[in-house]
N, C-alpha and C positions, 0 to 999 in steps of 0.2 A: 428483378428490380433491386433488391434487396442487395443481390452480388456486385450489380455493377455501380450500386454507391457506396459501397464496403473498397470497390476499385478506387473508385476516385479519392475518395481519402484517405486511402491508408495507400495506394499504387500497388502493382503486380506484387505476385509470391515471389519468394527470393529460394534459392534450392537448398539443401540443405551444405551443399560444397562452394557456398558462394558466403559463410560464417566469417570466414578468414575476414572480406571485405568489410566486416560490418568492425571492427577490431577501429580503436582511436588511437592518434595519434596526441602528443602531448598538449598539444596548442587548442587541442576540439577537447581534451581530457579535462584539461585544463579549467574551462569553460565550463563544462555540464556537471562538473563534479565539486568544481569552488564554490558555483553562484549562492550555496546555502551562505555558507562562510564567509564571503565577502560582500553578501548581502545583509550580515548582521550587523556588518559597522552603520549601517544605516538605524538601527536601533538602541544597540549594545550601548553604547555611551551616554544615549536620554534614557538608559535604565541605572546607569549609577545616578544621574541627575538628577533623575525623581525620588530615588531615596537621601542623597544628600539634601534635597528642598526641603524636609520635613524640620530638617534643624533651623536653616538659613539659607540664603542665597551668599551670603560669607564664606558657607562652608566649602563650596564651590572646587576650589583652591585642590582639597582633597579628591578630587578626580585623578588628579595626575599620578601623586602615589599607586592610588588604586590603579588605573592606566599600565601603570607598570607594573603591578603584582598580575594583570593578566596577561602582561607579555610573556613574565615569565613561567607562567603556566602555559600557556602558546608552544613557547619553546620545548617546556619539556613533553605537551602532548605530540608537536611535530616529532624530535629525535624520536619519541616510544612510535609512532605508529608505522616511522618508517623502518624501524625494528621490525615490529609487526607484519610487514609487507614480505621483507624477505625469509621469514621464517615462516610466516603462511602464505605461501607467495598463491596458492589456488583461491585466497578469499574468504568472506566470512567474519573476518574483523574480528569482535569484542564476543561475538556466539561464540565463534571458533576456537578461539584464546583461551577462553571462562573455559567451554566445555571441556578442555585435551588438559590443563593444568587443573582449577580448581574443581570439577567436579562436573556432571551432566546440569544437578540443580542451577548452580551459579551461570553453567549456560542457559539454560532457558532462562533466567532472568534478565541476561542479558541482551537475548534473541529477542525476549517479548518487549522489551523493553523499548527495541531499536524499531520494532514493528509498528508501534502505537507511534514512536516519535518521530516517524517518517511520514505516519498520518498526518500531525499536526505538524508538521513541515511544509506541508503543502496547503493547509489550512489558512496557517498564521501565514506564511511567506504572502499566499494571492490578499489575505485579507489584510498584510501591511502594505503592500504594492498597490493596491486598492485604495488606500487610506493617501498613501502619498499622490496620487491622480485628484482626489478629492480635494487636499489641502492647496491643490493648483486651481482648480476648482471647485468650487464649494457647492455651486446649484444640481452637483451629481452626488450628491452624500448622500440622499433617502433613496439612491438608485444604487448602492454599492454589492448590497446582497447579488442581486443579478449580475451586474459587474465582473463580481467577483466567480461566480457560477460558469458564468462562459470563459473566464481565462481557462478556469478547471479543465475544461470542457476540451478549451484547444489544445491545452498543455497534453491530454492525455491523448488526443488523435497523433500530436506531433510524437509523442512518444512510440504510439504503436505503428508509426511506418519508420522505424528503426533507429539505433542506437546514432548512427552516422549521419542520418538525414537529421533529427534532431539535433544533434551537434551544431552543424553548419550552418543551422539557423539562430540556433540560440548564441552560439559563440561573438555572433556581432556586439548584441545588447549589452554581452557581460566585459568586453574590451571597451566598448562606449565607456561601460559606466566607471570603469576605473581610469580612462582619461578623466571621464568627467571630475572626477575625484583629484586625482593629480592635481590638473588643473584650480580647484576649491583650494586646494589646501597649498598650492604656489602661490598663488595669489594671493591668501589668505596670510603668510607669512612676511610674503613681500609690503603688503599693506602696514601688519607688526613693525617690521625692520624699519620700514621710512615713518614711522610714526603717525599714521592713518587712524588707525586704533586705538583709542587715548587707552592709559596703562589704569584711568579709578575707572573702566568699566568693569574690571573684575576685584578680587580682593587679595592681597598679594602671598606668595606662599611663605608658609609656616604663620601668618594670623593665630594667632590662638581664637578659639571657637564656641562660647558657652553653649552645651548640653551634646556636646562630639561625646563618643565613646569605641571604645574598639568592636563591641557586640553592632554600633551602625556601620562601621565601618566594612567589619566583615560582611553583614547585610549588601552593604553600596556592592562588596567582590562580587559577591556572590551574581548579583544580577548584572553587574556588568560581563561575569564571564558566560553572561547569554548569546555575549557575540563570536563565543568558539564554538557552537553548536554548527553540524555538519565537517569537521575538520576530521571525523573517523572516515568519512564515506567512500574517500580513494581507496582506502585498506579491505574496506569490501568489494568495491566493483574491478578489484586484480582483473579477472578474467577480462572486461570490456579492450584491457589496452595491447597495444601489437606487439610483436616478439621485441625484444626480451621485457614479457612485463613487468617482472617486478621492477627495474630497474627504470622504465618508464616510470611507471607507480610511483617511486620514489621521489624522482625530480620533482615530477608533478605534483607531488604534496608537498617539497621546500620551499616552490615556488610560490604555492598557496600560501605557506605561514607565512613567506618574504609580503608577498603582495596584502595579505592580512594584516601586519603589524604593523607598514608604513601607514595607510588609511584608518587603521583603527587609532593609534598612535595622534596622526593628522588632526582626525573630528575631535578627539578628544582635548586635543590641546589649544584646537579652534574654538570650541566650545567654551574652553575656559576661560581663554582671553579675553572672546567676547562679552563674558558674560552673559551666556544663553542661558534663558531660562526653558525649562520645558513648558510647551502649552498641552491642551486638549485634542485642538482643531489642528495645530501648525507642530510641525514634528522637528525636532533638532539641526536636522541636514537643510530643514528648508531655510526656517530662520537662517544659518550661516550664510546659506546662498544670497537671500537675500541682502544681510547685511553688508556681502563684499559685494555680488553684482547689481543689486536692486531689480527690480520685477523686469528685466530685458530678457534679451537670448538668451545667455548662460545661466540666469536663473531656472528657467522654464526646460534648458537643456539639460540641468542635474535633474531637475524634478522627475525628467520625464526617464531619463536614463535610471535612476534611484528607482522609481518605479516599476519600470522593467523588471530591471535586477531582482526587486524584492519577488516579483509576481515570478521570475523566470526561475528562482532561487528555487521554488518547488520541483525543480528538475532533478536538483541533487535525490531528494525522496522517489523520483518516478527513476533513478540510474539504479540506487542502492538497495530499495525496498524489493523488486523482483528478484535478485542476487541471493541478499538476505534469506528471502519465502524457498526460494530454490533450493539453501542447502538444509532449511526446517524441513522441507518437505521431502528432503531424498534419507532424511534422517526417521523419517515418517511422525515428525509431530505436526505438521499440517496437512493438508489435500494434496494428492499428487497432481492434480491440476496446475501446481502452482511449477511444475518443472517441464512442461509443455510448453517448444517457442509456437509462436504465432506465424502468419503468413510470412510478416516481415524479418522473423530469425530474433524476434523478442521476445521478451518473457508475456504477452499477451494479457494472462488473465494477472498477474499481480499487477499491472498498467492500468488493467479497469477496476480490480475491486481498492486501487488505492483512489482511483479515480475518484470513485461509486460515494467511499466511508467518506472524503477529505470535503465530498460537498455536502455529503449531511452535516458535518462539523460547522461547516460555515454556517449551512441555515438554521441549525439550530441554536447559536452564539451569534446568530444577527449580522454577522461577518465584525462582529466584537470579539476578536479572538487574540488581543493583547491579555487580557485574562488568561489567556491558553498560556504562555510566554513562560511565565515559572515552570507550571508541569511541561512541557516541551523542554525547556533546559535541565530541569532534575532528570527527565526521560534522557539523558545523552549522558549526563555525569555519572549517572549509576553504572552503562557500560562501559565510559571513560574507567572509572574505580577499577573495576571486576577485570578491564582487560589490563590496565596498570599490573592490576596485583596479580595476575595468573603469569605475568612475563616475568615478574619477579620469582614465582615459583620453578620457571621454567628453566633460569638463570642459576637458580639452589642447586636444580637438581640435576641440569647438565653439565654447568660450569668452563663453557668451550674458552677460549683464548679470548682475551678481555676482556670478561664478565662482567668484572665487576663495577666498570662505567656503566655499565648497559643497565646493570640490577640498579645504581644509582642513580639514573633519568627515570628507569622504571618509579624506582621509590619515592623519587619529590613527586610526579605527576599526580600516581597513588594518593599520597597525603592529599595534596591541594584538591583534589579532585573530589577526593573523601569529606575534605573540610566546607567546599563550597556544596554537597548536596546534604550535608548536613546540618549546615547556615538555610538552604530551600525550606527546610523542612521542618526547622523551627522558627523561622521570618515568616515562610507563607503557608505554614499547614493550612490554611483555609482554604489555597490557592493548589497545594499540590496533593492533600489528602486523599485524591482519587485514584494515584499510583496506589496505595496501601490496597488498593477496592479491585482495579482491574489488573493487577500484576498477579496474586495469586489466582484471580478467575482466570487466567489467560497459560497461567502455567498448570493449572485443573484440565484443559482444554486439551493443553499440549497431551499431555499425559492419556486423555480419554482418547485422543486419537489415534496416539499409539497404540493402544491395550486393542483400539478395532482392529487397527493393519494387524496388531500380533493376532488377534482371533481370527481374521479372516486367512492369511497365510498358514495357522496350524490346520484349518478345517477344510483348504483345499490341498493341502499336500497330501501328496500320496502316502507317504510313510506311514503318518499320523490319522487319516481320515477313518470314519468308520465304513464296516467295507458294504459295498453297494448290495442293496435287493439283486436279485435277478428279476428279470422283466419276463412274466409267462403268457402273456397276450396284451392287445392295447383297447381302451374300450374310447370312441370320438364322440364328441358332443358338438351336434353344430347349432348354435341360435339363428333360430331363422324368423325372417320378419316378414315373408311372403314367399309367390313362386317367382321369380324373377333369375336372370343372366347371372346375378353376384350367385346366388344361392347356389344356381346350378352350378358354378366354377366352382364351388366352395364343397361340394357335395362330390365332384369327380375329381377331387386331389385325395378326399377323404379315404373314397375308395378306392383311390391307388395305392392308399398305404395297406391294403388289406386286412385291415381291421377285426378286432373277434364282432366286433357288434357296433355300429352307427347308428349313432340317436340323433335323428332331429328334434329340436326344443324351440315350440312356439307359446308367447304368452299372449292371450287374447284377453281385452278389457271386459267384453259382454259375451256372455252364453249364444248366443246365435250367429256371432263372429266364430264362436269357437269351432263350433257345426257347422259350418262353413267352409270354413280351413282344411277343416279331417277330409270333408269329402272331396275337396278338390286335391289335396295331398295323397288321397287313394288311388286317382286317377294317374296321376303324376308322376308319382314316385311311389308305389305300392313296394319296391323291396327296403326302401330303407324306413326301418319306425318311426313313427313318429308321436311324441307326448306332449301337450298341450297341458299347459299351465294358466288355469284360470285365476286372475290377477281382478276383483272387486276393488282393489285400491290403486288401482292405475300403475304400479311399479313393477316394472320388467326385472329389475336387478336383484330385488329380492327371490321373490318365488326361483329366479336363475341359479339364486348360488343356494338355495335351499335344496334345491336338485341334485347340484353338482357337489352337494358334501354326500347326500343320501347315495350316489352312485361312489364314490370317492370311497365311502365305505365298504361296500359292499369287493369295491374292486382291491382294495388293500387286502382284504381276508383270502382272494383269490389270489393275489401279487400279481393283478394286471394295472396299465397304467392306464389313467385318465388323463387323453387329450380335447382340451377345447379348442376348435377349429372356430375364426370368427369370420363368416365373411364381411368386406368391404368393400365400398366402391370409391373412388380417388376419381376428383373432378377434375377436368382439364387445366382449371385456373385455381390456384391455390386462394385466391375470397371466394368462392364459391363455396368454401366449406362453414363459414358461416351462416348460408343460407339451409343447412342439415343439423337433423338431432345427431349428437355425438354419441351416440348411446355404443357403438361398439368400440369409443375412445373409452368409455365409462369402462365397460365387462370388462375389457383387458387390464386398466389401472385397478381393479377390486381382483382379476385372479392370479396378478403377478406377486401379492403377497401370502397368496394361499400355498401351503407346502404340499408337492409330490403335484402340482396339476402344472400338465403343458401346455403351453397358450399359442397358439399358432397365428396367426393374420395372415388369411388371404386376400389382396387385394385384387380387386378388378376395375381396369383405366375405363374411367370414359373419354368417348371422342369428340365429344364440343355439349 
């Protein structure tokens, strides 16, 4: 039952020579790797306009400067990561960058960094795509939590039957939305140009402004540059794109800044003309909408496309997040589970445990996760920093044939980069304080995992191990719970292993069951021994391992081994074992951590 609904939505296994196929092309790359990115102009710009409200709705005006101090940070993250691309063309991004220039620590910072913010990627994304479905309708606002729970839900099935199929689905919504966009912001200029738009709806530039400062102003950057978060993610998902990838890689991130900067560019200067104020309920993009098409088609069709986008934008985190975990994990700072594909030749479990963390985030923040929105951008700018500055290292110390542009994109990024997470972090310490909290537990973690891989790899290598007992006879325990077909089968493997000595081990609740037992066990099976363990407290498991340490001892001094044989019986139908005590599910989870005892399970099938 279980396989053939694991079929149906996620479809057949793919082989492991059928990888080539799963490879994107630009135009699907394009799509699954932008929607973070170009689904922040949906935001990005009602976050400089919420911090310019605090002065005036006057101050306004100062969007556009700001506007453009995030292009040019745009530009210069675009030139660096397509840097990036081809000098790490296997993937990895901002981990990989930090770790080979500045140091393993600065990697893991960086790693951990991109890990948490690909959580809240998916978090914030469904719970702003969410929010925008709402502000189209309002009577589903107290339903948004769920709402938002089952986009999660679908996003992560779409993910797990492959990199390609999810492409070709999502690539519609994310082309939709940037007509959609196009179209807003044509029409929106043409309205401008014929005089639609009277000019005292906004306040004209350079006003002078009582209580502007340059510390709001940097503030206003700072959070507007919330809308270049996701713009590292092609530089990590290198391996998804088809031959020649880096060079695919490439475009496909110009294209991204191109298509980012005209639409961010757009809102922003829509925005200003109109004189949009931000609301609570009604978010930036809608207002515009409305004010050029009023509540018809086109309004309800950016709604609806904006909405997409934001909720499908979580893709970017379900492309780059598995990549990412992949090369922690072959580095051995996380579970090697996380480098296992799946049926469908995808990374599987980083698909669900991002899945898994991204919907507790919502339900726990109420699916109120524009408070997220600071920590999620400081989470991007700190690996923005780290992989600026390690290219710039990289540039010192290689110095190939014209470095020194290269080192000079590197180093504006750097700076801005540096300067807007350092504006986060003095504007909203209240709001991002919890990177200080989970960044070194996360890099404690990294480290504690390692140090096992490294323990467990010194203690099973041969070189290094210490050298084995010899084995001088075997002594079997079998627990038995009556005379029955399992017992029997359980009992005639025992003795084929030829054994120095098999014990049967019966725990009976009452003295007269006990006598009982012997005597029919005499009958039965009079050569193999048998010791009955009388249990007053009803517990089998104790008096069992109280046994099997006293023989365990005994057998060490001799240097024989103690095997416990356990039999079972396996019901036709897998619910049927709810209707059974589990009690030799129990023995065996309590004598798998006992050291030197061998645990065996015999099982025996029933036939209906």
């Amino acid at each position: 039952m279980v396989s053939k609904l694991k079929r149906i939505l996620l479809g057949r296994p793919l082989k492991s020579t059928e990888l080539g196929e799963q490879k994107l092309r630009k135009t699907k790359a394009l799509a699954i790797l932008s929607s973070d990115a170009l689904s922040s102009v949906a935001y990005g710009p009602e976050q400089i306009l919420l911090v310019l409200v605090t002065v005036s709705a006057a101050a306004f005006w100062y969007s556009i400067p700001i506007g453009i101090g995030v292009l040019v940070l745009l530009l210069a993250l675009i030139l660096s990561y397509r840097q990036i691309i081809y000098a790490y063309s296997r993937g990895g991004g901002a981990y990989v960058v930090s770790k080979e220039n500045l140091g393993l620590s600065y990697g893991l910072v960086a790693g951990g960094s991109l890990l948490v913010d690909y959580i809240l990627t998916v978090a914030v994304s469904v719970s702003a795509g969410t929010d925008a479905i709402t502000s189209a309708f309002p009577s589903l606002h107290e339903h948004k939590v769920s709402i938002a729970v089952v986009f999660v839900i679908f996003i992560t099935i779409l993910n797990l039957r492959g990199v390609t199929e999810s492409a070709s689905v999502l690539a519609y919504p994310v082309y939709l939305f940037v007509l959609a966009l196009f179209i807003l912001i044509a029409v929106g200029l043409y309205d401008i140009a014929t005089g639609k738009i009277p000019p005292e709806s906004h306040t004209a530039i350079g006003t002078p402004v009582a209580g502007i400062s340059l510390f709001l102003l940097l503030r206003a950057f700072a959070s507007g540059s919330s809308a270049l978060t996701g713009v590292e993610a092609i530089s990590n998902a290198i391996p998804n794109f088809k031959d020649p990838a880096p060079r695919n890689a490439s475009r496909t991130l110009m294209a991204m800044g191109l298509l980012l900067a005209v639409l961010f560019s757009g809102i922003v200067f829509l925005a200003y003309y109109y004189g949009v104020t931000p609301k609570a309920q009604v978010t930036v993009v809608s207002q515009i909408a409305e004010m050029t098409f009023g509540r018809h088609f086109m309004y309800y069709f950016i709604q609806g496309t904006t909405a997409l986008i934001l909720i499908l934008a979580a893709n970017t985190g379900y492309s780059a997040f598995p990549l990412l975990a992949v090369n922690l994990a072959k580095d051995k700072f996380i579970p090697r589970m996380f480098t296992v594909r799946g049926d469908r030749l995808g990374y599987s479990n980083g698909i669900i445990i991002l899945g898994i963390l991204s919907i507790l985030l919502i339900v726990v923040f109420g699916g109120e996760t524009e408070q997220l929105i600071p920590l999620y951008a400081v989470g991007v700018f700190i690996p923005f920093t780290l992989s600026q500055t390690g290219m710039i290292v990289k540039w010192f110390r290689q110095k190939p044939p014209g470095w020194l542009p290269k080192l000079l994109i590197n180093l504006t990024g750097a700076l801005i980069s540096f300067i807007v997470s350092m504006m986060f972090f003095i504007t909203k310490f209240s709001q991002v304080w919890p990177v200080l909290v989970f960044l070194p537990a996360i890099i404690y973690l990294f480290h504690r995992i390692k140090k096992h891989y490294e323990d467990v790899g010194e203690q099973l290598r041969l070189a290094t191990c210490e050298p084995v007992a010899p084995i001088q006879g075997n002594v079997i325990i079998v627990p038995v719970s009556g005379i029955t077909h399992v017992v029997e089968h359980s009992l005639n493997y025992a003795q084929s292993l030829k054994a120095e000595q098999i014990i049967a081990v019966y725990v009976p609740f009452e003295r007269d069951e006990e006598m009982r037992f012997e005597e029919k066990w005499s009958k039965w099976k009079p050569e193999v021994r048998l010791v009955t363990l009388h249990s007053p407290y009803r517990s089998i498991i104790q008096p069992l391992m109280r046994f099997i340490d006293s023989v365990q001892r005994k057998a060490n001094d001799a240097h024989y081994q103690v095997t416990v044989i356990i039999p079972q019986f396996i019901p036709k139908k897998g619910w049927h074992n709810i209707l059974h005590n589990q009690t030799s599910l129990m023995i065996r989870t309590r004598l798998l951590f006992r050291k030197d005892v061998i645990v065996t399970t015999v099982p025996y099938h029933l036939k209906k």
